[in-house]
N, C-alpha and C positions, 0 to 999 in steps of 0.2 A: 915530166910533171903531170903532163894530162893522163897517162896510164896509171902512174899514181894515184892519182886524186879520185878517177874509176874506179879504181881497184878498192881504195877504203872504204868510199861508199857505197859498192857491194857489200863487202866484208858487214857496214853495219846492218843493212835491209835482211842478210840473209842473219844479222842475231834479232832483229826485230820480228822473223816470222816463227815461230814457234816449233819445233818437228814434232812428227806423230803423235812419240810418247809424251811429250807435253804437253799436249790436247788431250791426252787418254788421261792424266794426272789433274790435270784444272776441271776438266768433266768432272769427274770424282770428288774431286773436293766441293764445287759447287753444290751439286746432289746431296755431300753430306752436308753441307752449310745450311742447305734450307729443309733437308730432313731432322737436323738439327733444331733450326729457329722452330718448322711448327708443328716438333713435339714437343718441348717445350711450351708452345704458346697455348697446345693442347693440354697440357696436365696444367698451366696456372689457370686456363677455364674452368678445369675439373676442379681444382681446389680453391677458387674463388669464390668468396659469398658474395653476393649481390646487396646494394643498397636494396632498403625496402621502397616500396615504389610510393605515388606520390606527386602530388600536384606539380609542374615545370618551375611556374615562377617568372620573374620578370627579371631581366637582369640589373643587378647593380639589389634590389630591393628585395627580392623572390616574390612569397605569399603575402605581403606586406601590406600592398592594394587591397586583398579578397577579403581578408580576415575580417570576421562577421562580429559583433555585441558580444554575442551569447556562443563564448570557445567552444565550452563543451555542446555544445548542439550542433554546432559549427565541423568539429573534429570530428562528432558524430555522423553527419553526410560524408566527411569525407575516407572516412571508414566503409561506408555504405557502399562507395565508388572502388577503392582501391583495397581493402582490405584490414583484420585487425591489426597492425604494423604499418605503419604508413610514416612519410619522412617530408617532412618541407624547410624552407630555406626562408629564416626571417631576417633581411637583410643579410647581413653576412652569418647568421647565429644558426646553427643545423639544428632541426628538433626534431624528434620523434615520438609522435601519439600509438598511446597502447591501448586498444579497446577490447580487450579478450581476456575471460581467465586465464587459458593455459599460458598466453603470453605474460598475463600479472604472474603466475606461477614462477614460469620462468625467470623472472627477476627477483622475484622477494624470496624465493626458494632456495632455486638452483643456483643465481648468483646473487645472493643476498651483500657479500661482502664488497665484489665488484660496484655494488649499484648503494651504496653503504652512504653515498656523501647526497647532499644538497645542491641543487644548481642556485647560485647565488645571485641576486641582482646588483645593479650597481649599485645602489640607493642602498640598500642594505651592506655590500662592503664598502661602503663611504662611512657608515654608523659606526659601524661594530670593527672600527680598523683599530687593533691594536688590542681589542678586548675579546672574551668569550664569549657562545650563545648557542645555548644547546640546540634550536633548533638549527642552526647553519653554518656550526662548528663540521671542518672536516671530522671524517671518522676518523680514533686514534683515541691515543692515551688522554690528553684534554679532553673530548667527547664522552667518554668514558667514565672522566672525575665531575661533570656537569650532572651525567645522567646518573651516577650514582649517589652523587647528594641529594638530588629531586626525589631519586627513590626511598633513600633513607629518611630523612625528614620532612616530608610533606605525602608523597606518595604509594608508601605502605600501606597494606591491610589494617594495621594499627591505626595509623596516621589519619585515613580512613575512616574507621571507624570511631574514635578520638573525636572525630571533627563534628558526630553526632547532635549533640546538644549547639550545634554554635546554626547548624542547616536548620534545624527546629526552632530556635530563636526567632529567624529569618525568614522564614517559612509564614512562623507566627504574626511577625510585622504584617507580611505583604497579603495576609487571607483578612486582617484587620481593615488596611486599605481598601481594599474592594469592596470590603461589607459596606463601607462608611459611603463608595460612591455606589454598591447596588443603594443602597440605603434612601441615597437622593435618586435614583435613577441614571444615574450617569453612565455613560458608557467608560470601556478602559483600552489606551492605546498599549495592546497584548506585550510588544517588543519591550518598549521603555519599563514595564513595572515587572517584566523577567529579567531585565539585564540589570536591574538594580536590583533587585534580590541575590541573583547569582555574583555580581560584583561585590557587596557588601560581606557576603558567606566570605568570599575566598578573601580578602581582603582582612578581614576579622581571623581567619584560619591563618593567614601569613604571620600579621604583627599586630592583630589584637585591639583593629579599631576599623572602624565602619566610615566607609569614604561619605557616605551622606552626614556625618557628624559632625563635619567643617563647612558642610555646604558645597563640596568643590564635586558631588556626582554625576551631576547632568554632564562634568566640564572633561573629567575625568572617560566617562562615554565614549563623547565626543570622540578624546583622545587614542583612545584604544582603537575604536571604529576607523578614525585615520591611519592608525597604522598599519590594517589589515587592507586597506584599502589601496595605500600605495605601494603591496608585493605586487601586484598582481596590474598595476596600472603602466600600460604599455610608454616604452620607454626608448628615448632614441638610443642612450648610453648602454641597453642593452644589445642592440638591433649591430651598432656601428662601436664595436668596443675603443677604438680607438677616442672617440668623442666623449667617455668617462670622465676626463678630468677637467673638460670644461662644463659638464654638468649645465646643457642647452637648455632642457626642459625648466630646469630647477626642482624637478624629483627630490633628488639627494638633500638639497637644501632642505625643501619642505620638510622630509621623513627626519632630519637632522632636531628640527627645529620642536619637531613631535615628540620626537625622544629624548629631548632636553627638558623639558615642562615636564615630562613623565620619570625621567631622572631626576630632577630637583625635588620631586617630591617625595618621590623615594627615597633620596638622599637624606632629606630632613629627617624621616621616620627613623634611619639607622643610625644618621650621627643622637639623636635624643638616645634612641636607646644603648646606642654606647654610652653612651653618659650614666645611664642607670643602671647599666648592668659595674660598671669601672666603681659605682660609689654603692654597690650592694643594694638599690633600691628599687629591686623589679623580680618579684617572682612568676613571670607569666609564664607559661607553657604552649609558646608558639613558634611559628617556624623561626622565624625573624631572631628570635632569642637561643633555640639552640645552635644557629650555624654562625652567630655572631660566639658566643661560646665555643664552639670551636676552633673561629678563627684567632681571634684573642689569646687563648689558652696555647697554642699550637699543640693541642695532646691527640692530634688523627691527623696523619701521614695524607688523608686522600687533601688534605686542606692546604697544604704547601702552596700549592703556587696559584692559590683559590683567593682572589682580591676585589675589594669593594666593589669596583664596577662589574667583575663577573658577575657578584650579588646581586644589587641592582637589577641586570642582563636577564638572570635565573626570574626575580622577582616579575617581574615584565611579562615572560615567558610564560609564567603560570596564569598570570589573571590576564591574559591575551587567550588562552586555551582554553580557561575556563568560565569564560562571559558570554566572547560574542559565538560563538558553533555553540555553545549549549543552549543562548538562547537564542539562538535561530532556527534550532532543531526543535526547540518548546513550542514554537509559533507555529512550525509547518503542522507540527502536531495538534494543535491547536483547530488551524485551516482546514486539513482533513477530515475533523471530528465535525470540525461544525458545517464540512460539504457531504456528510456522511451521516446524517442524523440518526442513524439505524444503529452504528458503531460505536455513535457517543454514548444510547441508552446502553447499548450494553457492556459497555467501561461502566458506568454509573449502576448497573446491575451486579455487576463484579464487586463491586467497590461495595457496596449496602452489603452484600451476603459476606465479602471480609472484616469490614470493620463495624456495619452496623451506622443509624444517623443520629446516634446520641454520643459520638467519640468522632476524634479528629484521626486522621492515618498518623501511626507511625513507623516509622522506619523499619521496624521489627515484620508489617504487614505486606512489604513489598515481594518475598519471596511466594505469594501466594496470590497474588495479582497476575497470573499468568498470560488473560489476553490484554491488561494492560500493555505490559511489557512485547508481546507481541508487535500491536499499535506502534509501538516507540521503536522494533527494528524496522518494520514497513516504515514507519514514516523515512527514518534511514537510507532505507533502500532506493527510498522515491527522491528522497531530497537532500544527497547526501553534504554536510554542511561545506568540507571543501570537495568539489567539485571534479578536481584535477590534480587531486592530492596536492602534497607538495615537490614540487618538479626535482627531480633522479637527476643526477650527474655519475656519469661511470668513469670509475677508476682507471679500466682499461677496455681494449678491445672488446667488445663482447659480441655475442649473436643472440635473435630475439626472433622468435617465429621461422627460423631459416636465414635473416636477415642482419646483415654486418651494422652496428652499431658503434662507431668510434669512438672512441677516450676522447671525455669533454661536451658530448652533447646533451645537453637539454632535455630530457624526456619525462612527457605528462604520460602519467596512468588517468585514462578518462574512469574513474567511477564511477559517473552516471550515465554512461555511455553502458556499462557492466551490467549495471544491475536494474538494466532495465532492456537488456538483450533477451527477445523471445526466446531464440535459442536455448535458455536456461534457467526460464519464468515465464511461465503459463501466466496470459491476461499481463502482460509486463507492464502495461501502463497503469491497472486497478491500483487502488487504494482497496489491498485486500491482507489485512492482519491474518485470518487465518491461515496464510498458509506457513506461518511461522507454528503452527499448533499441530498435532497430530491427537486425534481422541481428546480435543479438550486439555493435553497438558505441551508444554514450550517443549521445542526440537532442542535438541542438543548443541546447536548451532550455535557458538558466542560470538557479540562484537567484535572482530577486530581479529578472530582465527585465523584459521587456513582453508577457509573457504574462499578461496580465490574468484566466485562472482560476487562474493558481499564482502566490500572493504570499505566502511565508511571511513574507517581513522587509521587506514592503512595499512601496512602490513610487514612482514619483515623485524631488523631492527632497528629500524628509523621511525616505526610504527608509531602512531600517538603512542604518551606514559601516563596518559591523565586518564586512560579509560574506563577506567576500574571508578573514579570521583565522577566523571562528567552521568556515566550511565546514574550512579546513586542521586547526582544531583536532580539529574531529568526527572528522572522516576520518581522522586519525594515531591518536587515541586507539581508536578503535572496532575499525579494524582490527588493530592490536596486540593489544588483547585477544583480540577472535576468532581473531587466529593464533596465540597464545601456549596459549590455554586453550580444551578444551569445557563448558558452560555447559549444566546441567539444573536442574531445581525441585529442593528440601529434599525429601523423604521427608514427606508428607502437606499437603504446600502448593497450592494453588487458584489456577492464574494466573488473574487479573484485571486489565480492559482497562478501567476504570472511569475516568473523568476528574474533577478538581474544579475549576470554575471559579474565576478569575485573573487578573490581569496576565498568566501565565505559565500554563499549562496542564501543571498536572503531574498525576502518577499521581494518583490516592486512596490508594492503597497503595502505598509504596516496593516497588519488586521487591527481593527476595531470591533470590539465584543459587547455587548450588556450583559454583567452577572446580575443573577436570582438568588439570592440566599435560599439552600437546601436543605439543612440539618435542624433539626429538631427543636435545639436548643440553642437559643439568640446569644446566651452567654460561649457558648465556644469561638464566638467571633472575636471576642471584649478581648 
């Protein structure tokens, strides 16, 4: 038994030692195993794009703590350190700041379609659950039947120009008010008596009535003002998506509750006019009237699955786009002219040699106001009205300066971070109109092209739709004033150029101005 029992345990020792050629064969394979793992580990380095770089973070919160008032100023240093592409980590939410032409190119160009949709808040898909909204509709066939109704009935060359006599009207009102308080001497708070001008126009352009007729305009303001105020106001249900549906802050609440008051009275205007149009007694010619016609009649295909509250949705959109950035753009313009007193005489020298100081502008005189119009891209350029655009969500995978950008992220194009890069503007901080001019007549340059360092209304085709009206509107109201009145500070006032970051980039401080009545004849004001 004992030679036995020897003998097997030999037998196993000598299979547990390996012979030659099996050490010649395990060498080999080993060799290729790891010549194997790191060539491959070499070619996914080579074909790996790199996150763009990029502040660390905290964990659990990332940039959450750092994050400064004023983003885009903010985004701006941090471009300064790391570069135009940069990536940070807001709580759990990845975002990426774009501060460069070639890199806005990059997106609004090369992937235009990729980069097509909206990054949405929570507060905003809390509102709009269940309904349409051109601005934060994904890209698709819906987005598509939003944005071509806007175009077709309200937003056209026709449409447009159509709307003429309704901006002149309105125009007329708000040069009468001013006279009344140069008259007493009073000064005018510049914001409040643009955003009622510009509110009443679109509003009369929709469905044919002036929100100050009810009284309800101061309210109405307000309204609109809030709800540009809660895109852009930091939120935890953004930061920690999971915490969405208990809605900690009360965001969602508030913006809910904003947009019910602003739906209710919307609602009011279109159930009347259904009623008027259903007993044949309303011939207006307004927007409100032909898409309630269309949807009633069902005789256009694009209207099918086009329902009140999308209406509503649409209406909102319009006099949200076309109040508060035009009149926040009217003020900066305003602020620069009157920190720049050398630029205001000669807008007001421009203006005397087009129209003359026995006539009022009209609309017809604008195409010849060239360093007006200058004025108003510069102010643009300086003060763009949204700041950070409106935040990119990419469809898929994308790359961006060299830099791997993943489906789902969050990405601001800083604008004024652009267009205010020496790199690509000489004196980039001046308040300087000319250099919108060559020889005395306007670059060829348009709002809102493909000049990828001046995007104020963005770019692409998510780009504003309103740009073709907000430019007409700017431009008719600004220069009426400036021709009508001169415009200096109160008696112990301190202009300030100060911004407060927004959605909408408005003053810090509303300007306050004293008009001079300037024209010749006291009846043009009457």
């Amino acid at each position: 038994m004992g030679r036995c029992s020897c003998s097997v345990e030999g037998r196993r020792k000598m299979m547990l030692i390996p012979s030659k050629m099996e050490k010649i064969m395990i060498t080999v394979s080993l060799v290729a195993l790891a010549f194997l793992f790191f060539h491959r580990r070499k070619a996914k380095a080579k074909t790996h794009v790199p996150y763009p770089p990029g502040p660390r973070g905290l964990p659990i919160l990332g940039s959450l703590p750092f994050l400064e008032p004023n983003l885009h100023v903010y985004f701006a240093s941090l471009a300064r350190t790391y570069g135009p592409v940069i990536r940070l980590r807001l709580g759990s939410k990845p975002c990426v700041v774009v501060s460069s032409p070639s890199a806005a190119s990059e997106m609004f160009k090369d992937q235009d379609v990729a980069f097509a949709n909206h990054d949405v808040s929570a507060a905003i898909r809390h509102c709009f659950r269940g309904s349409k909204d051109v601005l934060w509709c994904s890209y698709g066939p819906e987005w598509r039947m939003l944005r071509k109704i806007s175009a077709t009935h309200v937003l056209n060359a026709g449409s447009i120009e159509a709307m003429a006599p309704v901006r002149f009207r309105e125009v007329r009102r708000a040069l009468r008010v001013v006279w009344e308080r140069a008259s007493a001497g009073e000064a005018i708070v510049i914001r409040d008596m643009l955003f009622q001008t510009a509110m009443n126009t679109t509003t009369t352009v929709l469905w044919g009535e002036r929100v100050d007729d009810d009284g309800k305009g101061e309210q109405f303001q307000k309204m609109i003002e809030g709800i540009l105020d809660h895109m852009i106001v930091p939120n935890v249900s953004d930061f920690f998506p999971f915490l969405a549906p208990l809605d900690p802050q009360g965001v969602a609440r508030r913006v809910k509750g904003i947009f019910r008051w602003v739906d209710d009275y919307i609602n009011d205007i279109v159930e009347r006019r259904k009623k008027a149009i259903a007993a044949g007694s309303t011939n207006q010619l307004d927007m409100l009237q032909s898409v309630l016609h269309h949807m009633m009649h069902k005789n256009d295909p694009q209207f099918a699955f086009f329902t009140l509250a999308d209406l509503r949705n649409l209406l909102s959109n319009i006099i949200g786009a076309s109040t508060d950035s035009v009149t926040t753009t009217m003020e900066w313009a305003m602020t620069e002219l009157l920190h720049n007193p050398c630029v205001m005489e000669k807008v007001q020298q421009e203006l005397d040699a087009v129209v003359g100081r026995d006539l009022l502008v009209k609309e017809s005189d604008i195409p010849r106001l060239c360093f007006l119009r200058a004025v108003m891209k510069e102010t643009l350029r300086l003060h763009p009205p949204v700041p950070l655009l409106v935040p990119h969500r990419p469809s898929s995978d994308c790359t961006i300066g060299g830099f791997a950008v993943p489906s789902g992220t969050a990405v601001f194009v800083n604008a004024w971070a652009i267009q205010r890069d020496p790199s690509y503007w000489e004196d980039a901080e001046e308040f300087k109109p000319e250099r919108f001019l060559k020889e005395g007549k306007e670059l060829c340059e348009y709002i809102g092209g493909n000049n990828f360092s001046f995007l104020p209304f963005g770019a692409g085709r998510r780009a504003c739709a309103g740009i073709a009206y907000a430019e007409r509107m700017m431009m008719y109201s600004l220069a009426s004033l400036l021709h009508a009145f001169e415009w200096r500070l109160p008696e112990g006032v301190k202009l300030e150029l100060s911004d407060t970051f927004g959605f909408v980039l408005r003053k810090t401080q509303p300007l306050v101005a004293l008009p001079v009545a300037r024209l010749d004849k006291p009846e043009l004001y009457a």
